[in-house]
Every structure is written in C-alpha cells, then in structure tokens.
C-alpha positions as CSV (number, residue, x, y, z in Angstrom):
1,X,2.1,-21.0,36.2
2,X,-0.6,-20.5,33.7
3,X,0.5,-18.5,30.5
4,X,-1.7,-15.7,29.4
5,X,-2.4,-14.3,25.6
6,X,-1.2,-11.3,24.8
7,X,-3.5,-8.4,25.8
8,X,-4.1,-9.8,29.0
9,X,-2.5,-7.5,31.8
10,X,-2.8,-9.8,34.8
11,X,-3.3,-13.0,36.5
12,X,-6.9,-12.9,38.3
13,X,-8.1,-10.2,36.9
14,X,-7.1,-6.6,35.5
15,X,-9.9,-5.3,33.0
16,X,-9.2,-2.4,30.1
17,X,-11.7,-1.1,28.9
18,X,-13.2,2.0,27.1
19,X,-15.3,4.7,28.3
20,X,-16.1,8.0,27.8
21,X,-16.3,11.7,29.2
22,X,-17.1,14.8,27.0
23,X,-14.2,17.2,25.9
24,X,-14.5,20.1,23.5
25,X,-17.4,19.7,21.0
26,X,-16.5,18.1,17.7
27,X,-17.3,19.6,14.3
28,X,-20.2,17.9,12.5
29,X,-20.7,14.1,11.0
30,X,-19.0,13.5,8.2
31,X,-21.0,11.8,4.8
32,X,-18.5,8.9,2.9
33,X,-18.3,11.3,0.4
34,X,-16.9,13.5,2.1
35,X,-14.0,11.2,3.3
36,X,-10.5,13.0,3.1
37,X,-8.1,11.8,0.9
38,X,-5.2,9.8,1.7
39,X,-1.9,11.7,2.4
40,X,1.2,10.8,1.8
41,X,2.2,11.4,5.8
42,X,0.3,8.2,7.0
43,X,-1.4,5.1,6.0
44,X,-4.1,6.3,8.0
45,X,-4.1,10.3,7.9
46,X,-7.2,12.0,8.7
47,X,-8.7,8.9,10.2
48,X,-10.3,8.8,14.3
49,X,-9.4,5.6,15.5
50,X,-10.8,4.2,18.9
51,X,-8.7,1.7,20.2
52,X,-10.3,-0.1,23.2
53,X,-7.7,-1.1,26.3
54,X,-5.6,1.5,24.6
55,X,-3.7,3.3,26.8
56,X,-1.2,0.3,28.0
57,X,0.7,-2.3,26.7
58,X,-0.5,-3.6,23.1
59,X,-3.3,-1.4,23.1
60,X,-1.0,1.9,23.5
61,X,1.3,0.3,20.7
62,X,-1.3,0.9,18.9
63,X,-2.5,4.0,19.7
64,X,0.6,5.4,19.1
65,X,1.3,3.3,15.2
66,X,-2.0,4.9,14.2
67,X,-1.1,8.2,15.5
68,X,1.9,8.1,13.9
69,X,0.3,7.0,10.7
70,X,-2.0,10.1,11.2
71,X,-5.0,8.9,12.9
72,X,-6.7,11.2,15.4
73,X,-6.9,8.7,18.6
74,X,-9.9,7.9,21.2
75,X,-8.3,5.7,23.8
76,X,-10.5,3.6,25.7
77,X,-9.3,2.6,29.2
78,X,-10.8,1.2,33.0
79,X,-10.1,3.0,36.4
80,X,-6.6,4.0,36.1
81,X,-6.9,7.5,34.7
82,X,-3.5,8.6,36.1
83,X,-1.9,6.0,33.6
84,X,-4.4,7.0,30.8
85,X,-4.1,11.0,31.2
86,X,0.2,10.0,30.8
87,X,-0.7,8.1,27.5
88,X,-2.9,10.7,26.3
89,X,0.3,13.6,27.5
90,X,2.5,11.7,25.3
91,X,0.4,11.6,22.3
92,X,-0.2,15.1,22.5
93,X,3.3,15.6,23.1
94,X,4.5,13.3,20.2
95,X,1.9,14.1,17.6
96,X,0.5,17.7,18.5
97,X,-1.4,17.6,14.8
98,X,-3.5,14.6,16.0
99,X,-6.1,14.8,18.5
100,X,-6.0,12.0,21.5
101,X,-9.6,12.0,23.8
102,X,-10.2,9.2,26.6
103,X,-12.7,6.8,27.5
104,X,-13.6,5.6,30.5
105,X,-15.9,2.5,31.3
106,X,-16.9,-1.4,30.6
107,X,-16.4,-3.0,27.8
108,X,-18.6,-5.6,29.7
109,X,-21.5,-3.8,29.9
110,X,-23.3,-3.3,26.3
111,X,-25.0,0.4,27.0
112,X,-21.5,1.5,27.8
113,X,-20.2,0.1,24.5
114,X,-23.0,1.7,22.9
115,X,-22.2,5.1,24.6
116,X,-18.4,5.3,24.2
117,X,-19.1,5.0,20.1
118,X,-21.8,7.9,20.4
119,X,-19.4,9.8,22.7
120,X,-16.4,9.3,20.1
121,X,-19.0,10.1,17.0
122,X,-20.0,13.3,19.2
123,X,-16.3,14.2,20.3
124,X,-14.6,13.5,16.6
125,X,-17.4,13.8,14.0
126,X,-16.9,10.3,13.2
127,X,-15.1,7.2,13.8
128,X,-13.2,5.3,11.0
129,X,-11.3,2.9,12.6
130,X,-12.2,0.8,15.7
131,X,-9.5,-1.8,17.3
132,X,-10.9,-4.0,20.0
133,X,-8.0,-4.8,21.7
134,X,-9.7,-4.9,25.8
135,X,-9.6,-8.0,27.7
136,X,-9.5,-9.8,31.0
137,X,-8.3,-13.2,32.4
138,X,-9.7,-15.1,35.5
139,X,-7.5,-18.2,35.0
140,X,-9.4,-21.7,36.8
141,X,-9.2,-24.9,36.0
142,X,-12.7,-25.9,34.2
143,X,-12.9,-28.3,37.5
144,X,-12.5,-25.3,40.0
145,X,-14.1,-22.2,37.3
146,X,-17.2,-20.4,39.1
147,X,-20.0,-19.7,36.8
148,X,-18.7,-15.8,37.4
149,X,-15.4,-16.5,36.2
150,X,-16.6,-18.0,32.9
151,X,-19.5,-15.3,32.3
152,X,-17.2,-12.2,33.0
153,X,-14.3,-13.1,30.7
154,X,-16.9,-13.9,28.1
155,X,-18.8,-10.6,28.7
156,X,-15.5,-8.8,28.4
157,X,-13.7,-10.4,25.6
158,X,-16.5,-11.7,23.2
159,X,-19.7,-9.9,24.1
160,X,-17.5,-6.7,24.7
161,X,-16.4,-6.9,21.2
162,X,-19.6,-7.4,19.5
163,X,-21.5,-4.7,21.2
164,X,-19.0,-1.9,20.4
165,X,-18.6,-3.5,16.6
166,X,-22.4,-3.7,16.4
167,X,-22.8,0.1,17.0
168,X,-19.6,0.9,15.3
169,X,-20.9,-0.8,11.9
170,X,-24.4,1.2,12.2
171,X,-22.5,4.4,12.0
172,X,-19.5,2.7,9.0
173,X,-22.4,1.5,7.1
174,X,-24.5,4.9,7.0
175,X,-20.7,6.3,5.8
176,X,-19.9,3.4,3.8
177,X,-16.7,2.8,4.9
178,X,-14.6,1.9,7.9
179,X,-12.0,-1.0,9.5
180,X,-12.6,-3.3,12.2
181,X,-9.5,-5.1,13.9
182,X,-9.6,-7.1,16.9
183,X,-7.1,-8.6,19.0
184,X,-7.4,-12.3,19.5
185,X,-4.9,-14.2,20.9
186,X,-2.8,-17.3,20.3
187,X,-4.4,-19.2,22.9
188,X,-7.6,-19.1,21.1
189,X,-6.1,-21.0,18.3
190,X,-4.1,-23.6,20.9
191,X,-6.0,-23.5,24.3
192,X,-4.5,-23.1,27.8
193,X,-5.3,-25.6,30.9
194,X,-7.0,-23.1,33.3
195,X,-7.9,-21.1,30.7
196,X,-10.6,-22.3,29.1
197,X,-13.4,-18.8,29.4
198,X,-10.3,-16.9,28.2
199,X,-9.6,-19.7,24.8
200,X,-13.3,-19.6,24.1
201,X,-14.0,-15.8,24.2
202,X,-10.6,-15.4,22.1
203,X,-12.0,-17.9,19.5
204,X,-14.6,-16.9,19.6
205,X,-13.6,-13.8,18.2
206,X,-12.7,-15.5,15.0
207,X,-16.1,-16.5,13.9
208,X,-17.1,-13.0,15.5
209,X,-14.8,-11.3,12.9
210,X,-15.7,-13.7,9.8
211,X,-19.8,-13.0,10.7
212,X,-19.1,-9.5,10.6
213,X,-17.1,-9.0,7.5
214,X,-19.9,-10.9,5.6
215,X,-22.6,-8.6,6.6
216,X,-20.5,-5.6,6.5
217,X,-20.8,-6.2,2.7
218,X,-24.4,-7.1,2.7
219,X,-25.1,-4.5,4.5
220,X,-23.3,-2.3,2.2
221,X,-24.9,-3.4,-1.0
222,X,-28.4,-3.8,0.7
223,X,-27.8,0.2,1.4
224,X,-26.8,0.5,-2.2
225,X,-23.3,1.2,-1.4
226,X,-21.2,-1.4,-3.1
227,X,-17.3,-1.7,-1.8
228,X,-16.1,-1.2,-5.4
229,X,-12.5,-0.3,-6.2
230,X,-13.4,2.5,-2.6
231,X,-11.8,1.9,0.5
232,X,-14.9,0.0,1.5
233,X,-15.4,-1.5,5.1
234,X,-13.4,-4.5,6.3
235,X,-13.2,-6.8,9.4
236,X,-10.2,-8.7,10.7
237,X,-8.3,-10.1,13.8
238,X,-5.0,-10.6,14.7
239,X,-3.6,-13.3,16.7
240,X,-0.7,-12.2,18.9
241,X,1.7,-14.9,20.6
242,X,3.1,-13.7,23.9
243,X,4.2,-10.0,24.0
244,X,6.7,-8.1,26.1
245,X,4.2,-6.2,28.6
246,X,4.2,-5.1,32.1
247,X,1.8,-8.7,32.6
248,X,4.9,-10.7,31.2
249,X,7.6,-8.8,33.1
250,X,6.5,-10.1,36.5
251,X,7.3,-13.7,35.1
252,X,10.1,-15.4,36.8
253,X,13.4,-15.9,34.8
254,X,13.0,-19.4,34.5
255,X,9.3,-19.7,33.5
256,X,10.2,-17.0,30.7
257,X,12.9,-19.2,29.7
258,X,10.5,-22.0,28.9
259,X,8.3,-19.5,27.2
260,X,10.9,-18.8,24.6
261,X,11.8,-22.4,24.2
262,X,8.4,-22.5,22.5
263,X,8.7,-19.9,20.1
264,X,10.5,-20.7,17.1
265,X,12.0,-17.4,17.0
266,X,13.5,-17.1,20.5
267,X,12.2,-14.3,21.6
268,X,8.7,-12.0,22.6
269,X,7.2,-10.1,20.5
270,X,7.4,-6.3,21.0
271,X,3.8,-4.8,21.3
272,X,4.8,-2.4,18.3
273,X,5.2,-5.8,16.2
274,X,1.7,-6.2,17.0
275,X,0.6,-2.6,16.5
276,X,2.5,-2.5,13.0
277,X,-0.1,-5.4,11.3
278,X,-3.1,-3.6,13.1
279,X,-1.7,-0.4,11.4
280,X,-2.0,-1.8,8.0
281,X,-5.3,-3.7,8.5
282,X,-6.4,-0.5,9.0
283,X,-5.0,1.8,5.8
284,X,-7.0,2.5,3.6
285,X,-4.7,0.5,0.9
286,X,-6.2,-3.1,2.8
287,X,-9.5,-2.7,0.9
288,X,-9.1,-6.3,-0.3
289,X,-8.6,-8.0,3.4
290,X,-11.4,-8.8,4.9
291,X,-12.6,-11.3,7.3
292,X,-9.0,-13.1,7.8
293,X,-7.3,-13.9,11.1
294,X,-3.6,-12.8,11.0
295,X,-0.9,-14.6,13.0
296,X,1.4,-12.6,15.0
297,X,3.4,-15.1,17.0
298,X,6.8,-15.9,15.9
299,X,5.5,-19.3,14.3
300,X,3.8,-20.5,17.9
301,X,1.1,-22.4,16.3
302,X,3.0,-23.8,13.2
C-alpha cells in the first residue's frame, strides 16, 4: 500500500480546495496602520485567516487553532458543502465572536485562486493570514503515471499554492503585513515509490516558500515599508509526518502497525499537533521566522 503525506484525504484522488460565494458585505479595506492591536485573548485576535482545504482533517485543525486564537476564519473547501456548512456550524457555535465564511472552488485553477482572495478581501475587509493547506494524491508508479496524473497534482499542490500566495502578497504588501504558511509534507523531504507528482509538488513547496519570503521583503522595502521591529510579513511551511485523519483511518491494522514502527515516537500525529505550529507561525510574535521549513513528524526524517 502506498503511504500518503498528511493533508492528503484519499488514495486516487479527493481534492480540497477553496472557493468562494458572497455572504453579508464586509466593512471597508483596512490600511497597515490601521492594524488592531494584539489582545491578550489570542495570538492571533482580530486577524481573517483563509485556510485552504480547511474544513476537514488538518485543514479544520487549523481553522479551529486560529479561531481559538481569535482569528476570524474563511474556509476554503471542494464539492462537499454538507461537510463544510457542519464545520462552519461548529465554528460559529464554538467561537460566536469570530466570523467563519466558505469557499468553494479549485485550487487548480489560477482565476479561481485569484477570485477566492478578492471574495475574502470583499467579505472580511482584508486578509492577514493565509494557510495553504489543499492537496490531492493520484498515486502511480513513474512507469505507469499518465501525463494527467502528474499535471493535476502539480496544478493542485504547487501551482495551487503560488497562485493564491501571489495575489495574497499583492494585497499584504499594499498593507505591509501578513503570514504565509503552507503545508508540505514529509514525503517531500523523503519521497514515496508511486508518489513521485505528489514528492515533487510537496518540495516543491519549499523553494516556493523560501522564493517568497525573499521578495516579500523586497517588496516591502521597494514599497518603502521596511519590516522593522512591526509585525512585518513572513513566509513559512511546515512539514507534517503522517496524521490521524479520516484518509489514515481506512488503513488496515497491520499496515498501520508498520507505519508506527517508523516513527520514532510510536504514534500519529493528531492534526491539532499540526494546527498548533501553524498557529504560532502565524502570531504576530513570529516576526523573526521567515522563509524556514518546520518539521512536524515525530523525528521521521532524522
């Protein structure tokens, strides 16, 4: 059986993704300077997050940390809207102060990553905080991989990712601050036989996030915004190992088994493991991180 990183959510392929329909109208764009000040309620309080793949597994982990944190939420998602309206319920339910709007579409297609940044912007009045946590598999050996099965996962995974980032950072810049975090995966630091679109795309996602943190500053001092001792504008990954999803549960006993044996720890990871180092990336108090790839895997790649 082929083993999947961790924000997979299937075995041929099960896309989350983000896009967007209008709700109420949101109050106007806000300027950097007008940025609220950190309270002492959450790390992240006063924030909109949009947190693609975000209403399952490690992407709802997520949504929910940052909530909890403070962070008004825009959760992307693909097709199932019955499971997305019950995430949204329960963030309403759970943090009534924070507002939680969903997005519908694909990540794969780069006017709808466009789109669900301007719909968020339009919905919120701005977007701090963007996780890119969406992702597919279509697991073949390189031997048997169609040039479909490559291009998709790519699309999804890498292109995705820099698309949304890309018009994110237009809007972070022009406010001068903001946090980037996307969600690689272990297996783009070790490979996988019969994964090798879903390896690339995830490492690719490291030089994506080093790229990015470099101009983020040049872009910032170009615009005559220097980061300062602010809270300035930062781009990072984590690396997850495997994580106790839905995707994992359907795993037989003994294949799971062997799993474990690989991590030193002995165990999964919970997604709210995950969620917790994506909740501090994000704070305002990580001005110094920028462009580093954190490991999240119980010491899998030691």
């Amino acid at each position: 059986m082929t083993l999947h990183g961790p924000d997979t959510v299937g075995h041929e392929e099960r896309e989350q993704t983000m896009q967007g329909q209008q709700e109420d109208s949101a109050p106007g764009a806000t300027t950097a300077t007008q940025l609220p000040q950190q309270s002492r309620a959450g790390m992240v309080s006063g924030r909109v997050a949009l947190v693609t793949g975000g209403t399952r597994g490690i992407g709802a982990a997520i949504g929910h940390r940052l909530a909890a944190e403070g962070a008004s939420i825009a959760a992307g998602y693909w097709r199932e809207r019955e499971g997305a309206e019950k995430f949204q319920a329960a963030i309403s339910a759970e943090y009534p102060d924070q507002r939680c709007t969903l997005h519908e579409g694909n990540i794969g297609l780069a006017e709808d990553c466009r789109r669900v940044v301007h719909d968020v912007i339009d919905q919120h009045g701005r977007l701090d905080i963007l996780v890119n946590n969406a992702g597919i598999t279509i697991d073949r050996t390189a031997a048997k991989m169609s040039d479909e099965d490559w291009q998709r996962v790519i699309a999804v995974n890498l292109s995705g990712a820099f698309f949304i980032a890309q018009a994110a950072l237009e809007h972070m810049i022009e406010r001068g601050t903001g946090r980037i975090v996307s969600v690689s995966s272990v297996i783009g630091e070790t490979g996988n036989i019969g994964q090798a679109n879903y390896a690339a795309s995830k490492s690719g996602l490291f030089g994506l996030t080093k790229s990015l943190a470099r101009e983020a500053i040049f872009q910032l001092n170009r615009a005559e915004r220097p980061v300062g001792d602010g809270v300035g504008l930062t781009v990072n990954a984590v690396t997850p190992g495997f994580v106790a999803t839905d995707m994992m549960a359907t795993i037989p006993d003994k294949v799971l088994a062997r799993i474990k044996g690989q991590i030193p720890v002995g165990r999964l990871a919970r997604p709210e493991e995950i969620a917790r180092v994506v909740g501090f990336l994000a704070a305002d108090e990580s001005a110094y991180i920028t462009g580093q790839i954190w490991a999240v895997n119980g010491g899998l790649d030691m």
